[in-house]
C-alpha angles and dihedrals in degrees: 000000000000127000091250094050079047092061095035084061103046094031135238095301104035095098086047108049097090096056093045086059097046086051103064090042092060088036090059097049087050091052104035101091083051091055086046087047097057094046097046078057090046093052101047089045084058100045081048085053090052093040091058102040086058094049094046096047092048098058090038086058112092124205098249116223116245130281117267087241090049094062098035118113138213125206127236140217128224137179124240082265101046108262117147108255110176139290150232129226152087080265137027092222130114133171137257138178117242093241080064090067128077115246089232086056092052095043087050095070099032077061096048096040115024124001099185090046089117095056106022125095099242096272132081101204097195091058088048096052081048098047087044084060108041075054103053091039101044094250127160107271115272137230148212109084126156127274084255092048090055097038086053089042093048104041108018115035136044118265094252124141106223145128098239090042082058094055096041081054089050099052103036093045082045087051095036080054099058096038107044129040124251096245078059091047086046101054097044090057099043093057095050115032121098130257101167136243075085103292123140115184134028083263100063099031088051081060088041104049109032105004100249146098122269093252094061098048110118124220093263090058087042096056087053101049088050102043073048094067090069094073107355097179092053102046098046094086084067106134101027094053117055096199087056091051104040079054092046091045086059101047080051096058087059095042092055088033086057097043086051094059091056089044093243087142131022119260078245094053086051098047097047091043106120118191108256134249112245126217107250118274129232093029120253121236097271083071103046084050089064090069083077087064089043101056086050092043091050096048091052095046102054086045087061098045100042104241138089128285075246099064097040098051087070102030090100082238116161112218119209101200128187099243124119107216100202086057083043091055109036088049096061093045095054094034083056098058089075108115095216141218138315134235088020097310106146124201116220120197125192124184125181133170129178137175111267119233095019100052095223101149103229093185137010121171107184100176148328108265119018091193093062089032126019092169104114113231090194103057112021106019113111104229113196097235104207111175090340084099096043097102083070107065123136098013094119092144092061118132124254129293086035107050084054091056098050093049080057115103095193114024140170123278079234105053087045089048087057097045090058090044083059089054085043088055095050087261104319111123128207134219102240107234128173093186104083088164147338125210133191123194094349084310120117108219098174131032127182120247112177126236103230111182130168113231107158120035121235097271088055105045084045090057087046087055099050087044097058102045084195098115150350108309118247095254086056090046087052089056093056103260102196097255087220090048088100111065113221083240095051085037107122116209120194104240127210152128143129135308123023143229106350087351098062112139103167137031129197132183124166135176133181152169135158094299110047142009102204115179125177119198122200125197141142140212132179133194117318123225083259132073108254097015138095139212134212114271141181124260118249112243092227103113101015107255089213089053100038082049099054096044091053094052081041082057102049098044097052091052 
C-alpha cells in the first residue's frame, strides 16, 4: 500500500497525532510555574482583600453604647446596720467601681473565665473558629470566649446567634481591647454579667448570695460566685440542693486551685479557704414579709427626694432605712404563731416600735403574707381604740399631731405607737421616719434629720405616764434610768381595746423606755356581704387575744 492510501485510510491526522500529544504535555510543564504564579497572586489579592475588609470594617465599627438593661439600676434596701433588706427595680443590678471590689474576687473570675485576660487581645481565636463551626453546623452554641467577648456580647450587642453577630463581637471586643484598659473591661463585665437568683452584676449577687456588699466577700465567697458565672441558673439553687452544691463545691476547688498556681492567693489562704454557706434560695416567707417595709421605706424615699417610686426604683439609689432586722424578724415569727380564726374569721396582728424622742421606726410588721395582702396594718389599718387612749383624757390642749390623735376613734398602730413614744420623751413628740439616708454613687444625697415638738408639757406627759403603768415615767427617764434595768420578764405593757370578755373586738398593748415605744395591735374581719370586701369581727378567745398580745410584745422586747 502506498503512502498516500496510507493516509486516505487513517485519515489526515493519523501520522500526526503522537507529536501533537507529546506537544501539550511538554506545553503544560512550560507553563506550569506560570499557572502557580497567578494563583499565588490570586491568592494574596485575596488575602489583601481580606486584610483590608477587615481593616475597613474594624474602624467603620463603632463601640456601641450599653443596653439600656444593662445600665439600669435597680435600689436597694438596707437595715439601720447594714443588712441587705430588698430592692426595687426592672433589674437587681447596681454598679460598683472596680476598686470596690477585692483583688482575690477579681482574680477569681479571671481564673474561672479567661486566664490569659490580662495579656490577650480580647479575642480567643480558637473559641471563635469553634463557635464559627457549631454555627455553620447547628451545633449547640459554644463557649469559651474571652472576658471581653462576653463583656461585648452581654452588654453591647443583641443575643442573636449568627455568623455576622460573631464577627461585630470579635472586632469590637478586638477594638474595645486596644482602646480601653483591662481594669475598664473589667469593670464593665463584672457589673453586668449573670450569676443567677436574679443578680447582674458582683454587686447584687454579693447581696443575693451571702448578704453582703461586694467589698466584704471573702475569698471563699469570691471563688463561688465566680465558679457560679459558668451556669448561673444552674448553680443558683447552691445551698438549698445538694446535688447543685456538691457540683459547685467541686468547680470551686478548681477555681482556688487555679488562683493558687498564678499566685493570685497564698498556699495559706488556700488551705485555710471553706465553702462557703449560702444564703437560702428561693427566699422563705420572712423575707417575702420584708416587702411590707419596703413599700413604707420607697415612698418615703422618693418623697424625700422629689421624684416618683418609678424613678427611684431604677436610680441605683441605696436606701438606709431605720428597721432592725433581728426585731423584724423575731416579730413576725412570734405574731405568726396565732392559729387564726374560724368560719373565715381572719386575725390580723400589727406591731410597731419606734425610738422615743427621735421618731426612726425600728420595727414595723404590717401582716402575714404580702402576696395575699400588700395593705400595710401597721401603718394604714384603722384600729377601734377603746380604752387604749384612755391615758390621754383630758389632754385637749395637746399639740398637733397629737390632739388630732387623740380626737381619732380608730387610729394606726403607728400613729399609737408615736403618741406613747411622746409620753416616753417627757411630752416631745417626734415625727416617725424609716429613710435615715440615701445615698447615689457613694454620694449621699439625703440624710435624716428628725422632727422633735413638744406637744404635752412636762405635768401632762408625767400624768400620762402614771396613767399608763406601762414604763419608767418620764421623771424617772430624765434621771438615767438603765434602759436594761427592767428585765423583758419583769417588762409591764398597758393593756386596752374594745369589746370585752367574748365580745372583744380590739386589743392594745403597749410598752416603753427610753429606748424604745413598742405597741401590738390585735383585730380581726371576715368576709363582707360583698364580694371582695370584709367586715369587723370579733377575736376568737382561743387563745386569749389579751394574753397572745401581750406575749408577742413579751417576746419583742426580750430579744
Amino acid at each position: 500500500m502506498s503512502a498516500t492510501e496510507n493516509e486516505t485510510e487513517n485519515g489526515p491526522g493519523a501520522a500526526k497525532h503522537p507529536r501533537t500529544r507529546t506537544s501539550l504535555r511538554i506545553r503544560f510543564r512550560r507553563t506550569r510555574g506560570r499557572r502557580l504564579r497567578r494563583l499565588l497572586y490570586a491568592f494574596l489579592a485575596l488575602i489583601a482583600t481580606l486584610c483590608a475588609a477587615a481593616v475597613v470594617a474594624y474602624r467603620l465599627t463603632p463601640i456601641p453604647k450599653p443596653h439600656p438593661e444593662t445600665v439600669t439600676q435597680s435600689t436597694v434596701f438596707l437595715d439601720s446596720g447594714g443588712a441587705y433588706l430588698g430592692r426595687r427595680g426592672p433589674v437587681d443590678r447596681q454598679d460598683v467601681p472596680l476598686a470596690a471590689v477585692p483583688r482575690h474576687v477579681q482574680e477569681a473570675v479571671i481564673a474561672a473565665e479567661n486566664r490569659s485576660f490580662r495579656t490577650d487581645s480580647g479575642i480567643s481565636p480558637r473559641a471563635i473558629a469553634r463557635a464559627t463551626l457549631a454555627t455553620l453546623t447547628g451545633d449547640d452554641p459554644q463557649g469559651g470566649s474571652t472576658i471581653t467577648q462576653q463583656y461585648v456580647k452581654n452588654a453591647l450587642l443583641s443575643p442573636e446567634r449568627s455568623l455576622s453577630r460573631k464577627a461585630r463581637e470579635a472586632l469590637v471586643a478586638i477594638k474595645l481591647d486596644r482602646t480601653r484598659s483591662k481594669d475598664e473591661i473589667l469593670e464593665g463585665y463584672l457589673n453586668t454579667v449573670y450569676f443567677g437568683r436574679g443578680a447582674a452584676g458582683i454587686q447584687s449577687a454579693a447581696r443575693n448570695y451571702f448578704g453582703v456588699d461586694a467589698k466584704n466577700l471573702t475569698v471563699a465567697q469570691g471563688a463561688a460566685l465566680a465558679s457560679i458565672v459558668n451556669i448561673p441558673s444552674y448553680y443558683e439553687k447552691a445551698g438549698s440542693d445538694r446535688k447543685v452544691t456538691a457540683k459547685l463545691a467541686d468547680r470551686w476547688e478548681w477555681v482556688l486551685d487555679a488562683m493558687a498556681a498564678s499566685g493570685s492567693i497564698t498556699a495559706k489562704q488556700r488551705a485555710g479557704a471553706r465553702f462557703p454557706a449560702f444564703r437560702f434560695y428561693p427566699p422563705g416567707d420572712t423575707e417575702g414579709q420584708r416587702q411590707y417595709l419596703i413599700d413604707v421605706a420607697a415612698k418615703e424615699a422618693a418623697d424625700r427626694l422629689g421624684i416618683t417610686e418609678d424613678q427611684l426604683a431604677s436610680g441605683g439609689y441605696s436606701v438606709t432605712t431605720t428597721f432592725d432586722l433581728a426585731l423584724q424578724d423575731r416579730a413576725t415569727q412570734l405574731a405568726q404563731e396565732h392559729p387564726g380564726g374560724k368560719d373565715g374569721v381572719r386575725v390580723h396582728t400589727a406591731v410597731v416600735g419606734l425610738m422615743p424622742g427621735d421618731g426612726a421606726v425600728r420595727l414595723l410588721y404590717g401582716g402575714s403574707d404580702y402576696a395575699r395582702q400588700p395593705f400595710n396594718d401597721a401603718v394604714s389599718g384603722a384600729v377601734e381604740a377603746g380604752t387604749v387612749l384612755d391615758p390621754f383624757k383630758g389632754m385637749e390642749r395637746a399639740g398637733e399631731p397629737l390632739r388630732r390623735l387623740l380626737r381619732t376613734a380608730a387610729p394606726t398602730p403607728l400613729n399609737l405607737a408615736s403618741a406613747y413614744a411622746t409620753v416616753a420623751a417627757n411630752g416631745k413628740h417626734a415625727t416617725p421616719y424609716t429613710v435615715a439616708r440615701i445615698t447615689q454613687e457613694g454620694r449621699t444625697v439625703y440624710r435624716a434629720r428628725p422632727e422633735v415638738r413638744r406637744v404635752l408639757d412636762e405635768k401632762e406627759a408625767f400624768v400620762a405616764g402614771l396613767r399608763t403603768g406601762a414604763g419608767p415615767t418620764p421623771a424617772a427617764i430624765g434621771a438615767g434610768t438603765d434602759i436594761g434595768a427592767v428585765p423583758a420578764e419583769a417588762k409591764v405593757f398597758a393593756t386596752g381595746g374594745a369589746g370585752g370578755g367574748i365580745t372583744r373586738r380590739t386589743v392594745w398593748t403597749t410598752g416603753y423606755d427610753r429606748r424604745l415605744a413598742l405597741t401590738v395591735a390585735l383585730f380581726a374581719d371576715r368576709p363582707g356581704a360583698k364580694k371582695g370586701t370584709t367586715a369587723p369581727a370579733r377575736l376568737p378567745n382561743d387563745p386569749s387575744p389579751t394574753e397572745f398580745a401581750q406575749g408577742v410584745a413579751a417576746g419583742v422586747w426580750g430579744h
